[in-house]
N, C-alpha and C positions, 0 to 999 in steps of 0.2 A: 161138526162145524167145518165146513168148506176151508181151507186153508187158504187165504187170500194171494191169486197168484205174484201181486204186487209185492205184497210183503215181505221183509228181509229181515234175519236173522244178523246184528250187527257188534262188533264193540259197544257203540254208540248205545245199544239198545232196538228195538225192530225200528226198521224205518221203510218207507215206503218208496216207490220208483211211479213215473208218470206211465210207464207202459214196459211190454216184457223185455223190450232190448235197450231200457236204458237203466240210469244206475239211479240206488236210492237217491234220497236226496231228503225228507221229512220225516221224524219221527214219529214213531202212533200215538192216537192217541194216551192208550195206556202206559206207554211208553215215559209221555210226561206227566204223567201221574202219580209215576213211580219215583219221579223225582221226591214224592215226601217221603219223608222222614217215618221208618215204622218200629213204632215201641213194643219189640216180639222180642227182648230178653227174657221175659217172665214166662213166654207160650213157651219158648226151645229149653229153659231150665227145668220146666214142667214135661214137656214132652221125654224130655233126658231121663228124668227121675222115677216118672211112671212107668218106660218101657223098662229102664234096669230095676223094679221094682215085681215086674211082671216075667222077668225073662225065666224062662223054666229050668233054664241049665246055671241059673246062681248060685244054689243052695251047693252044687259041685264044684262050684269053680273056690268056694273058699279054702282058704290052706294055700291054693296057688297062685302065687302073684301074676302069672302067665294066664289060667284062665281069666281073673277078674280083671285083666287089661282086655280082655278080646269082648268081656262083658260089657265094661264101658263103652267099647270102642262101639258097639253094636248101641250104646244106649245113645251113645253121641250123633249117631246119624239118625236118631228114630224122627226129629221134626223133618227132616230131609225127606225121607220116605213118605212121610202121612202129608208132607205137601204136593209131592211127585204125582199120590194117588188120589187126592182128592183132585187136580188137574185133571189127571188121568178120566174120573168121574165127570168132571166137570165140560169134559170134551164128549164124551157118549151121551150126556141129557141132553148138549146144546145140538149136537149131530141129529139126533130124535125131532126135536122143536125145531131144527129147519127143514127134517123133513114133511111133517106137518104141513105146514106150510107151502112148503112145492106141491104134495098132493093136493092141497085146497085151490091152488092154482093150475090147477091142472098140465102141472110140469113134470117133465120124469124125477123118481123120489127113489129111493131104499126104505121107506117103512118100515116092512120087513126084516132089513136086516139091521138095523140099527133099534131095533127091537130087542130080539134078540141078543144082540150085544148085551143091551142092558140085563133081560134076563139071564145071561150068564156070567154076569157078576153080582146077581142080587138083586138087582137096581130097578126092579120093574116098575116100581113102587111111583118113583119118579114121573114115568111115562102114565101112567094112569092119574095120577093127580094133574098132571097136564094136561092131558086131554079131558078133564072134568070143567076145569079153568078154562080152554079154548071155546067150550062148548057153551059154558054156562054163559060167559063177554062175548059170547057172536064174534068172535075176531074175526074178520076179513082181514087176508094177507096183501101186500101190495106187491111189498121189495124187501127178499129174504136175504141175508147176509152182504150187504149192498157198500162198496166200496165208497169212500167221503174223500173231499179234500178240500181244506182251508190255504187258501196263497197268501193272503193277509199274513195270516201268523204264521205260517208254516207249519203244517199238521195233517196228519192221514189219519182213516180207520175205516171198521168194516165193521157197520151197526146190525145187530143181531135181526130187527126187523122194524118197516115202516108197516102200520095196518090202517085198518077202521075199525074201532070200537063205537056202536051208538052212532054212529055219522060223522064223529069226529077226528080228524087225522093224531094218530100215537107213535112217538116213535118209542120204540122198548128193546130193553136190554136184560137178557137174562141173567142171573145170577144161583147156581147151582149152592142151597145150602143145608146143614146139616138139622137136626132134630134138638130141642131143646129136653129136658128129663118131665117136661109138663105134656110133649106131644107135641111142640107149634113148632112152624121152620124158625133158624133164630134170623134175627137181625139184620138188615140190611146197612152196610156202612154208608154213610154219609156222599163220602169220596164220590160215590156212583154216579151224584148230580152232577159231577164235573164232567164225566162220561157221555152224560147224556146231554147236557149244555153246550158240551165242545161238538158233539152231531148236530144237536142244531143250528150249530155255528156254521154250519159246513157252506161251501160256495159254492159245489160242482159233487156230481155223482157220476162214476164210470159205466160208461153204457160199451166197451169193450177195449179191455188191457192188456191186448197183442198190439192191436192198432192205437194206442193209447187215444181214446176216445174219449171224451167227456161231456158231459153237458149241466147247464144250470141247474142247480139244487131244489126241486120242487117242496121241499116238506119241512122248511125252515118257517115259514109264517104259523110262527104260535101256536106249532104241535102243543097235543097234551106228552109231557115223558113221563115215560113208566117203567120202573124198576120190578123188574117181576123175580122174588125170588120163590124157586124151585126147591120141592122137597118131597123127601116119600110120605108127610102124612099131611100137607096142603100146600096150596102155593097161594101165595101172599103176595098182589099187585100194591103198591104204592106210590103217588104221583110225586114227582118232585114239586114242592112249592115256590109258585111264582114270582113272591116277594123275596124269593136270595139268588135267583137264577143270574143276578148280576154279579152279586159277591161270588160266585162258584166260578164263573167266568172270567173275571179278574182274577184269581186265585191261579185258573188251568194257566191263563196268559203269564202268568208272574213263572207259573213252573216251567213255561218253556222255555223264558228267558232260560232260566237254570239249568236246562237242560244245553243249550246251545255253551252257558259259557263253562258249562261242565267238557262238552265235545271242544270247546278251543282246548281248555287246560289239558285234555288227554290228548290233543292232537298236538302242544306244542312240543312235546317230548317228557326228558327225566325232567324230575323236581326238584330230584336231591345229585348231588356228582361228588365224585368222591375228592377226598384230599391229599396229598400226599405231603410228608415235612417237608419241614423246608429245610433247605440245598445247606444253612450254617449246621445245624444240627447233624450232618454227616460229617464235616470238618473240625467239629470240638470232641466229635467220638474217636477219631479217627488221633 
């Protein structure tokens, strides 16, 4: 996946800049999305218990209180890690899927090497059931990894791809996911329609972000969105439905509020400032 030259790495959270010499100024999409709220107490206590349940050097470490601290300690970062590399994963299929796409538009691509990549992590699996799906929906690409911005609300991102499936304009977003114990990819989260609602919400698409360039949003009139999640044994498209595309809409708008009066509150400074006694109570010690 092309790293969006706009994009910033921020406190705030990523945020976007109108071209390369000025400063952010909007948060991304997922950015505000990330505003909700996520109930993963249960995954990080599970992930905790499973790896110190697996770890191979336990059974030596008892007797020593010293090893079975460094056992924990290593149990304690284990969701950290399995989130780092499914990222990690989730950056080599999407790298793949855009190159795809550049080849079919007959733009320079790494195929090849982003191929590869995936072969030597395992992952071939992925690129094959992808290219089964590209082939079998006739995708035509238009605009791979294509830079968005909303000025209404204030918002950026960089949608995975505009195509033609069937004659119809799609805009889609991939979603790299894992295997269920039946064989099928699992589930695609809900949240995604917010994802793909706020793309189509979009006002303006960068046509070049040195020169911060822009131009009107062609692919907002009543795309079909499609959530394509990705997996080594199918990939599983699904449309968002158009009867809540307003509710997900209102929801993403509601998050950015939150996000902005999150960025006042960490911008106005401390919360809390410390106390110190007061001035009598050094005179009746005294």
């Amino acid at each position: 996946m092309t790293d969006p030259l706009l994009a910033h790495a921020t406190e705030y959270g990523r945020m976007y800049a109108r071209s390369t010499s000025e400063q952010f100024s909007v948060p991304s999409i997922t950015t505000v999305i990330g505003q909700q709220p996520h109930g993963l107490d249960g995954w990080f206590g599970y992930m905790g218990a499973s790896s110190l349940a697996k770890d191979p050097l336990l059974a030596d470490s008892l007797g020593s209180p010293a090893k079975i601290r460094q056992a924990v300690n290593r149990a304690s970062k284990a969701a950290e890690l399995y989130r780092d590399d499914a990222a990690k994963r989730g950056d080599r299929v999407h790298n793949y899927c855009e190159q795809v796409a550049l080849r079919a538009l007959g733009r320079p691509h790494a195929m090849k090497e982003t191929r590869e990549a995936l072969a030597a992590n395992g992952e071939e699996g992925f690129a094959l059931r992808f290219d089964e799906w590209w082939d079998l929906y006739g995708v035509e690409p238009i605009a791979p990894e294509i830079t968005v911005w909303n000025k209404s609300v204030g918002y950026a991102g960089t949608l995975d791809l505009v195509a033609k499936i069937n004659g119809r304009i799609c805009v889609i977003d991939y979603k790299t996911k894992g295997t269920t114990r039946d064989g099928t990819v699992k589930p695609l989260d809900d949240k995604v329609v917010m994802q793909l609602v706020a793309g189509m919400k979009a006002e303006e698409s960068l046509v070049d972000a040195v020169a911060g360039e822009w131009e009107p949003w062609k692919y907002g009139e009543n795309p079909l969105l499609l959530a394509v999640a990705i997996g080594e044994t199918e990939v599983r498209p699904v449309r968002a439905n158009p009867d809540v595309l307003k509710h997900h809409w209102w929801k993403f708008c509601a998050l950015r509020r939150v996000w902005e009066l999150s960025a006042d509150t960490l911008a106005a400074g401390s919360a809390l400032l410390p106390v110190a006694p007061p001035a009598s109570a050094h005179v009746r010690s005294a």
